[in-house]
C-alpha positions in Angstrom: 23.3 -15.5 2.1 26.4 -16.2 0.0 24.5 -18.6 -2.4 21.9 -15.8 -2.6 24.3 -13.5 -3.7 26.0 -16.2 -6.1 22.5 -16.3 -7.9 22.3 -12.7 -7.9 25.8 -12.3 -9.7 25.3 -14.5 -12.2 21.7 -12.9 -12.7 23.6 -9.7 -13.5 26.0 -11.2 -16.4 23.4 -12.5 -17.9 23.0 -11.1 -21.6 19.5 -8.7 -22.1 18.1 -11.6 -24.6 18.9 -14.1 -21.2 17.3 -12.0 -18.8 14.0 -11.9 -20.8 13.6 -15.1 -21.6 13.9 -15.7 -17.7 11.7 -13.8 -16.8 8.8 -14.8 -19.8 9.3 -18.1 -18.2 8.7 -16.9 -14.5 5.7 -15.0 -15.9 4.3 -18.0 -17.9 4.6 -20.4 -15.1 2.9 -17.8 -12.7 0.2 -17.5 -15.5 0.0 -21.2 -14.8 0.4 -21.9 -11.4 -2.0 -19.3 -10.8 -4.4 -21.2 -13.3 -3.9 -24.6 -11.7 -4.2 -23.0 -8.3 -7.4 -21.6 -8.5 -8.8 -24.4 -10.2 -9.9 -26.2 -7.2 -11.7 -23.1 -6.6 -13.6 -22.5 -9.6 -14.8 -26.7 -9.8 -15.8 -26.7 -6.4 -18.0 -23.2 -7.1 -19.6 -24.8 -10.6 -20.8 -27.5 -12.1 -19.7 -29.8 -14.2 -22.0 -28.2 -17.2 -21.3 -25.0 -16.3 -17.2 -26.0 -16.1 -17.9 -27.3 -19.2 -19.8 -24.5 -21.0 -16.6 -22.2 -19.8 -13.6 -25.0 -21.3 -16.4 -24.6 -25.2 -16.1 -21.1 -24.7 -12.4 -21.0 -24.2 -12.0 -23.6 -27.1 -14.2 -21.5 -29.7 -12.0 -18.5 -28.7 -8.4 -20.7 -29.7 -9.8 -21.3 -32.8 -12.2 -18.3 -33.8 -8.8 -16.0 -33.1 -6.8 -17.6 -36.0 -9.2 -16.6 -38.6 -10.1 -12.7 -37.2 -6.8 -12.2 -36.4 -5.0 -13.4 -39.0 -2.4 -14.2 -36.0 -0.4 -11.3 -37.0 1.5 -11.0 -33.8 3.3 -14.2 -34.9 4.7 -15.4 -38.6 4.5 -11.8 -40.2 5.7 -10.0 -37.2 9.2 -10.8 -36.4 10.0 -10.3 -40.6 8.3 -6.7 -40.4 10.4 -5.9 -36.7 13.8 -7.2 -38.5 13.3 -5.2 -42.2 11.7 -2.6 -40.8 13.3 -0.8 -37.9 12.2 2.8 -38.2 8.6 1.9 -38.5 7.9 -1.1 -36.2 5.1 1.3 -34.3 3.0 2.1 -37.8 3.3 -1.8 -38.6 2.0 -2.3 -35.3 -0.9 0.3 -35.5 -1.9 -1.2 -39.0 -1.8 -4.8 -38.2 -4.1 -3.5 -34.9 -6.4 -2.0 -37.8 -6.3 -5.1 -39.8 -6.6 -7.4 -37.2 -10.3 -5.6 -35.2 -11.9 -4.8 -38.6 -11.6 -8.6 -39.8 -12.8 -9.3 -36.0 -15.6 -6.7 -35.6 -17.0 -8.0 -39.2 -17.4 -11.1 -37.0 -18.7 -9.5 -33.8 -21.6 -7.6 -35.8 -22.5 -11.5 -37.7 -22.7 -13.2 -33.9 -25.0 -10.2 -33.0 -27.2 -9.9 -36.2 -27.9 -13.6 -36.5 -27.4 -14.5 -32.4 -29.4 -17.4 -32.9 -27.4 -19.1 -35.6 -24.1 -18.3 -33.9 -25.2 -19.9 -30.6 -26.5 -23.0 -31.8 -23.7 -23.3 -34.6 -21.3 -23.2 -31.2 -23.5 -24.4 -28.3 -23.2 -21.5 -26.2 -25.8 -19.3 -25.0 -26.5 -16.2 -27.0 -24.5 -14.4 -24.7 -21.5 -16.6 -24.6 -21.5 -16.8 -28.9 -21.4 -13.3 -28.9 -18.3 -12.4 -25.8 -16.4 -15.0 -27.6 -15.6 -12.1 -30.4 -15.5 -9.5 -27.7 -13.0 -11.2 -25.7 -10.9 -11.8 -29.1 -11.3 -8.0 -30.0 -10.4 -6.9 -26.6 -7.2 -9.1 -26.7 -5.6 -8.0 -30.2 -4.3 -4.7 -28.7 -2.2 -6.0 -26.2 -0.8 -9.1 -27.9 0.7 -7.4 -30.5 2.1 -4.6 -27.9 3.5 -7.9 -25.5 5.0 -9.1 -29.3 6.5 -5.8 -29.9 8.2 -6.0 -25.8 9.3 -9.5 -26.0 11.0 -8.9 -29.6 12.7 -5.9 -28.0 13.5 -7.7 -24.8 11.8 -5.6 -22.8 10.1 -7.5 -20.3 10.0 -5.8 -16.9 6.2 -4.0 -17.7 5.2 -7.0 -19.6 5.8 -9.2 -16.5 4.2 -6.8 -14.6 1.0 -6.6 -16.4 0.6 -10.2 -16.8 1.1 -10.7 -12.9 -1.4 -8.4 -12.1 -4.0 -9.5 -14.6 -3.6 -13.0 -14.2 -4.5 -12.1 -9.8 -7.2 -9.7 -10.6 -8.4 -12.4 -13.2 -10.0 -15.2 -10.6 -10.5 -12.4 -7.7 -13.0 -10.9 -9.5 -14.1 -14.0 -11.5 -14.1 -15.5 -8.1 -16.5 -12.7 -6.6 -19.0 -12.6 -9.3 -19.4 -16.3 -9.4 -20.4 -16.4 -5.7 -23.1 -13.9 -6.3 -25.0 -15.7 -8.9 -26.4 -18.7 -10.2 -25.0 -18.3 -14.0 -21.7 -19.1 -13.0 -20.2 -19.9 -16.1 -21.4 -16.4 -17.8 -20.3 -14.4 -14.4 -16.3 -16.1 -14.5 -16.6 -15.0 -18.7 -18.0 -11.6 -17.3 -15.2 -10.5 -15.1 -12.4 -11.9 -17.8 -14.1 -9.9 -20.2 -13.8 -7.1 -17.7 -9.9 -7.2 -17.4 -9.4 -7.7 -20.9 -11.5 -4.5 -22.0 -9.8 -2.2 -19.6 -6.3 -3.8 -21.0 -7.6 -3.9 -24.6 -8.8 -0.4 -24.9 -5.6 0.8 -22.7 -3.1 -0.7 -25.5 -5.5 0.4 -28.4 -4.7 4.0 -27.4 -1.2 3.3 -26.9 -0.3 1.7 -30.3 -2.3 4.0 -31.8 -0.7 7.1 -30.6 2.7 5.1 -31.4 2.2 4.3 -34.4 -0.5 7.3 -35.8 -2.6 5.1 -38.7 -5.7 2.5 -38.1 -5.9 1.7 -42.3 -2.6 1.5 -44.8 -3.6 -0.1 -47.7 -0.1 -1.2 -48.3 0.7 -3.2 -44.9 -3.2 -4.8 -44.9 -2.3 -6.3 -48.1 0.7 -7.5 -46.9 0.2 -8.6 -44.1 -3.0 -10.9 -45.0 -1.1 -12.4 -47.8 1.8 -13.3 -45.6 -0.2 -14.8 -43.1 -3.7 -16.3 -45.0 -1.0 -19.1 -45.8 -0.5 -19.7 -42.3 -4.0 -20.0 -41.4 -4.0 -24.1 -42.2 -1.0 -24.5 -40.1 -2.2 -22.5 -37.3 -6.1 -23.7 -37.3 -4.8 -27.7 -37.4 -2.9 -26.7 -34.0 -5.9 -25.8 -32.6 -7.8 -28.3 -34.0 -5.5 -30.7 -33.0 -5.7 -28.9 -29.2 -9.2 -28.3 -28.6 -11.1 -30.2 -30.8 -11.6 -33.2 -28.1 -13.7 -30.9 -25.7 -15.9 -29.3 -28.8 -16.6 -33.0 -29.6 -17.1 -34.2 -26.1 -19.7 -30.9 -25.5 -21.5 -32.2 -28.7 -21.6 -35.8 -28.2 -21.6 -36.2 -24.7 -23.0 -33.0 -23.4 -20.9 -30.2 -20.9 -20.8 -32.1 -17.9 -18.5 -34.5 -19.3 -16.5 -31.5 -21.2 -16.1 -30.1 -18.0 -14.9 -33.2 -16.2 -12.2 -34.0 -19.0 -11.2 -30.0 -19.2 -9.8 -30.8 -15.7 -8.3 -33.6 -16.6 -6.5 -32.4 -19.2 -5.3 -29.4 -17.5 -4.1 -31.5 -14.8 -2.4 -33.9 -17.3 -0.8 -31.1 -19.5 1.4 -29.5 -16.3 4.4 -31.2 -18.0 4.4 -28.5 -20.5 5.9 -26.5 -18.3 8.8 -28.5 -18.8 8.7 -29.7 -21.9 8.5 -26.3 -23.3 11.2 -24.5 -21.9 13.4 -27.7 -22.5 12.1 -27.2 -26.5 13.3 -23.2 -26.4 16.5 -24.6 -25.3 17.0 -27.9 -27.5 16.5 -26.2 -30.9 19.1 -23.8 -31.0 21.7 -26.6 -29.8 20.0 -28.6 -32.4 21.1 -26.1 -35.0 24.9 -25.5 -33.5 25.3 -29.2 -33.0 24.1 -30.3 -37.4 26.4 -26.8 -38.1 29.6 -27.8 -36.6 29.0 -31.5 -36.7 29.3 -33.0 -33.7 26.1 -35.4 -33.5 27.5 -38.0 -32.3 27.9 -35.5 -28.7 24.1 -34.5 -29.2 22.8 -37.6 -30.3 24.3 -38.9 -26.2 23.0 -36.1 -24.7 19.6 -36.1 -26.4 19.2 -39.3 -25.1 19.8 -38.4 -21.6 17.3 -35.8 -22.1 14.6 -38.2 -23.7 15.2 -40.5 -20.5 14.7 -37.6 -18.4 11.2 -36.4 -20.1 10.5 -40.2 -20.3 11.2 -41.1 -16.5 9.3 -37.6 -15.8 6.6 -38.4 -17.1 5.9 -41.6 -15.5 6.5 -39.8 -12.2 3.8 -37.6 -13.4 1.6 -39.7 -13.9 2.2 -41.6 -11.0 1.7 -38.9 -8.9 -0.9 -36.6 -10.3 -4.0 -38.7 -9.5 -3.1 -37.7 -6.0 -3.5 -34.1 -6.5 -6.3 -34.4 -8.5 -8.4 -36.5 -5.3 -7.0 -34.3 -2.6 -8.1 -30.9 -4.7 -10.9 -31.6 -7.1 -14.6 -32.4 -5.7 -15.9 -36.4 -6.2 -17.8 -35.1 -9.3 -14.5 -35.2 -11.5 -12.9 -38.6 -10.2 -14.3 -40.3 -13.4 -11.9 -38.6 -15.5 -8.8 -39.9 -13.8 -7.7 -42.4 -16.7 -7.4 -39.3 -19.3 -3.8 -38.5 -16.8 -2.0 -41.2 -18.5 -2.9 -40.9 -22.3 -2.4 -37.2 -22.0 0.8 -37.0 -20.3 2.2 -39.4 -22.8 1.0 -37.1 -25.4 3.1 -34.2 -23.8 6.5 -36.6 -24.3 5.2 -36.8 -27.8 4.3 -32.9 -28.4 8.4 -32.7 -27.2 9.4 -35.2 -29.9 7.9 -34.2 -32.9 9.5 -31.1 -33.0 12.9 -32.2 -31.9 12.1 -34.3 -35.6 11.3 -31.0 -37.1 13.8 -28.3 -36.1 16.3 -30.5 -38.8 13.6 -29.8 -41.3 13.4 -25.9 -40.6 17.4 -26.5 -40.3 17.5 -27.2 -43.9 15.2 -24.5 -44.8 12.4 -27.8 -45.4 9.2 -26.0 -44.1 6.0 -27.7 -46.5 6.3 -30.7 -44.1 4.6 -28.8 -41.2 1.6 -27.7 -42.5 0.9 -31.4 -44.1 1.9 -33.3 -40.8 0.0 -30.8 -38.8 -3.3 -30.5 -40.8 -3.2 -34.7 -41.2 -3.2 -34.9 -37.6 -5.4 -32.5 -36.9 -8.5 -34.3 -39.6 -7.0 -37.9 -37.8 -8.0 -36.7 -34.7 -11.6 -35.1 -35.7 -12.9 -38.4 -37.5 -10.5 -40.8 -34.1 -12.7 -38.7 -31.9 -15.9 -38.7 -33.6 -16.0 -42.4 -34.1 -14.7 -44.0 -30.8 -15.9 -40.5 -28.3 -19.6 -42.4 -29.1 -18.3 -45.4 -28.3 -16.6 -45.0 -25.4 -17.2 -41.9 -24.1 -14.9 -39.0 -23.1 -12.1 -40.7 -22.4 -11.5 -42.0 -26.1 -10.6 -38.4 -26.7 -6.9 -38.3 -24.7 -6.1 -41.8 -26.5 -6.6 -40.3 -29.8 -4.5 -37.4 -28.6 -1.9 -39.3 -27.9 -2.2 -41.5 -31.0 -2.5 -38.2 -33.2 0.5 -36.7 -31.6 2.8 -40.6 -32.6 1.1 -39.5 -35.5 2.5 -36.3 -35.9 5.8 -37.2 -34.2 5.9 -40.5 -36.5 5.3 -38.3 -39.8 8.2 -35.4 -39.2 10.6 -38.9 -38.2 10.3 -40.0 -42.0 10.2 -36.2 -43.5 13.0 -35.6 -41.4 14.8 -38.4 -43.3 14.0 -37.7 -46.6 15.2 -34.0 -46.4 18.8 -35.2 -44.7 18.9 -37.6 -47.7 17.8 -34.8 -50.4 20.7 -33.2 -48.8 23.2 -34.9 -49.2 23.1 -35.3 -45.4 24.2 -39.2 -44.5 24.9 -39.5 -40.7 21.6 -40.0 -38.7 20.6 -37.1 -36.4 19.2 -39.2 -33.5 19.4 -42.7 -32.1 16.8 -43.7 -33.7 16.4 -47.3 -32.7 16.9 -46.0 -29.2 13.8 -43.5 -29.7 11.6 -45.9 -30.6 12.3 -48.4 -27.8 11.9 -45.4 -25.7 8.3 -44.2 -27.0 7.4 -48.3 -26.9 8.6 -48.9 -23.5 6.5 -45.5 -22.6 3.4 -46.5 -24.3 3.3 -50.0 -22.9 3.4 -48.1 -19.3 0.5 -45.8 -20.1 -1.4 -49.0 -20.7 -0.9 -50.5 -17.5 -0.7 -47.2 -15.7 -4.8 -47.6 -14.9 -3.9 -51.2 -13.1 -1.8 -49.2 -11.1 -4.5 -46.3 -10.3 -6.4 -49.1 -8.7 -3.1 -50.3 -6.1 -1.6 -47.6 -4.3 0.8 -49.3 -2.8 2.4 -50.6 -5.9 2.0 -46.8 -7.5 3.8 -45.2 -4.3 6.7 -47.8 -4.6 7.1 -46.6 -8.4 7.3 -43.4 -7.1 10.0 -44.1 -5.1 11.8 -45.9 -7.3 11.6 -42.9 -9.4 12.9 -40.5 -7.2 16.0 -42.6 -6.2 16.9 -43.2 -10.0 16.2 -39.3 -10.2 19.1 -38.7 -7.4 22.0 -41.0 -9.1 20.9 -39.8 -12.2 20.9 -36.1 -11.4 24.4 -34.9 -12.6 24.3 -36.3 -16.0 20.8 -34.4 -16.6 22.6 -31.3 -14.8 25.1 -31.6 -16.9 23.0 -31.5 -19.9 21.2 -28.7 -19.0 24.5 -26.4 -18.4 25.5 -27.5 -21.9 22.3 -26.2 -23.3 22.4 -22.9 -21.4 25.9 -22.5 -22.1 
């Protein structure tokens, strides 16, 4: 009880900026856990194809949404917030305007020409045209969540997502058991939940903010974020491109079986990306009051960590993914390693970058990030035929030491342009790092086939993880502090 109320205490000093970034996390890994548990479920219930069909639907949506939406809940949106205070709420309701006129434009050309749109994306008619729905219903309630996490207000936000990501697979889960279209029923009650919240938040920004059309902020805000749109699309590119390739060479069974996979394989995140929330602003401090030589210590505890993580991970995982997931997705147990090792590499790269936006250095992103993006189209076209799907999480990876490889040498040229001479990083020690952890993933598949060998790793692992524990604590306290 007294630890409890230890926790609680400190909970209570924490700053309002702390205490929402908390519980964003909380939410987010809910969101996810609640993903990963129920998918089990949802393989076991479908197909392969029809898992597949689901993951090209999702995948069109990621990318589809830059280009209606313009993304205007991010880039524009935090500039509008800061300069204009006394009319966040018409900003809001103009960018909501914006944002479903581009979108329904879109929505009326899937209907008109049906045919086209579901062969240019290889989903059924009905499919090619919720993909626009589900991105119309959305728009509303993103750019109300952006407007609750910029003013830290987070306790209806976490409520909301909670709720919808339960009722989600509940209902998802009790059409799917009532028909034989499984893949349209799971879209059907996600479309469900996302009307009721997109029509909900329509109203309410609406009402807050009293104007659909303003000439004045539509200009604006399209010119501010058209730019963008390169950056943003080779994300997603970059992202989902593998399973749109994989539906198209190899079909949606094998879409669906590497969808898993990769779900599976990309749980690190959950690390990786609170650790990156945390490592960029002591970044920053660190260059500002120059003491790297601290940081570049510390950084390598931290890269150790991720490193030694990630092994564990991948160790570990193929475990899970036997005892949960039916025999028709074993075949997609060697994407684990490639794509785990891409997650250490999706945590480096930016670590790279945050001296370039330091500086102020921002026309390296958009290069590094459309390059990788085309590398990994023409990687995956080529060697997908060859080998199959599980080319696609080795050109991830390779993409991603791409990426990671590219902001290394920008970030070098911009400390040097600035008159910046002592290196960031250990840079020698990186690069054994990322060696040592490449050469693993390539013998990690001998080691999928020997348990024995695998569990000993594993426990090898875990009592490195104990004597090492206080130095990582340590770490993490810094960053927090």
């Amino acid at each position: 009880m007294q630890v409890l109320k230890n926790l609680v205490g400190k909970y209570r000093n924490f700053s309002a900026p702390a205490k929402a970034s908390f519980w964003f996390v909380v939410s987010n890994v809910m969101l996810r856990g609640i993903s990963f548990i129920t998918l089990p479920l949802f393989s076991r219930l479908m197909t392969t194809e029809q898992y597949g069909e689901m993951s090209v639907y999702h995948s069109w949506i990621s990318i589809f949404t830059i280009f209606t939406t313009l993304t205007l809940w991010g880039g524009v949106f935090n500039v509008v917030m800061v300069k204009n205070p006394d009319n966040q709420n018409k900003y809001i309701a103009a960018f909501q305007g914006l944002a479903i006129t581009i979108t329904a434009v879109f929505l009326a050309f899937s209907i008109v020409f049906e045919t086209v749109s579901s062969s240019l994306l290889a989903l059924s008619p009905f499919l090619a045209v919720s993909v626009f729905i589900n991105i119309l219903s959305t728009i509303p309630f993103f750019l109300w969540s952006a407007k609750q996490r910029f003013a830290y207000k987070y306790k209806m936000l976490v409520a909301i997502t909670v709720v919808t990501s339960v009722l989600n697979p509940l209902l998802g889960y009790f059409f799917v058991i009532n028909t034989d279209r499984k893949a349209e029923a799971r879209i059907f009650a996600e479309l469900i939940v996302n009307c009721i919240l997109g029509i909900s938040f329509f109203l309410i920004n609406l009402r807050n903010g009293k104007v659909f059309f303003d000439k004045a902020i539509w200009k604006y805000a399209f010119r501010f974020n058209v730019v963008l749109i390169p950056h943003y699309l080779s994300m997603q590119v970059l992202s989902q491109s593998d399973r749109l390739m994989i539906n198209k060479i190899c079909g949606s069974s094998d879409a669906g079986i590497y969808s898993v996979a990769y779900t599976f394989g990309m749980l690190l995140t959950l690390v990786t990306s609170g650790l990156e929330s945390s490592t960029t602003p002591y970044i920053y401090k660190a260059i500002k009051e120059n003491s790297i030589l601290k940081m570049k210590k510390n950084m390598d505890i931290l890269l150790v960590f991720l490193m030694v993580l990630s092994v564990f991970a991948m160790c570990l995982i193929p475990d899970f993914f036997k005892l949960l997931l039916p025999d028709s997705y074993y075949s997609a147990i060697w994407v684990i390693p490639p794509v785990i090792g891409a997650v250490f590499f999706m945590f480096l790269y930016p670590m790279f970058g945050s001296v370039e936006f330091y500086f102020e250095e921002r026309k390296y992103v958009t290069f590094a990030t459309a390059f990788a993006a085309a590398l990994n189209v023409i990687l995956n076209f080529v060697f997908i035929k060859l080998f199959g799907f599980i080319a696609a999480a080795y050109t991830t990876l390779f993409c991603y030491m791409a990426m990671s490889l590219f902001h290394f040498f920008a970030m070098n040229l911009v400390l040097k342009k600035h008159n910046f001479n002592e290196k960031v990083y250990d840079n020698k020690f990186i690069f054994l790092l990322s060696s040592v952890l490449f050469l693993i993933i390539g013998i990690m598949p001998v080691l999928y086939m020997n348990t024995i060998v695998r569990w000993c790793v594993i426990c090898v692992i875990c009592v490195a993880g104990i004597f090492g524990r206080r130095r990582v604590v340590g770490f993490l306290k810094e960053l927090r502090g």
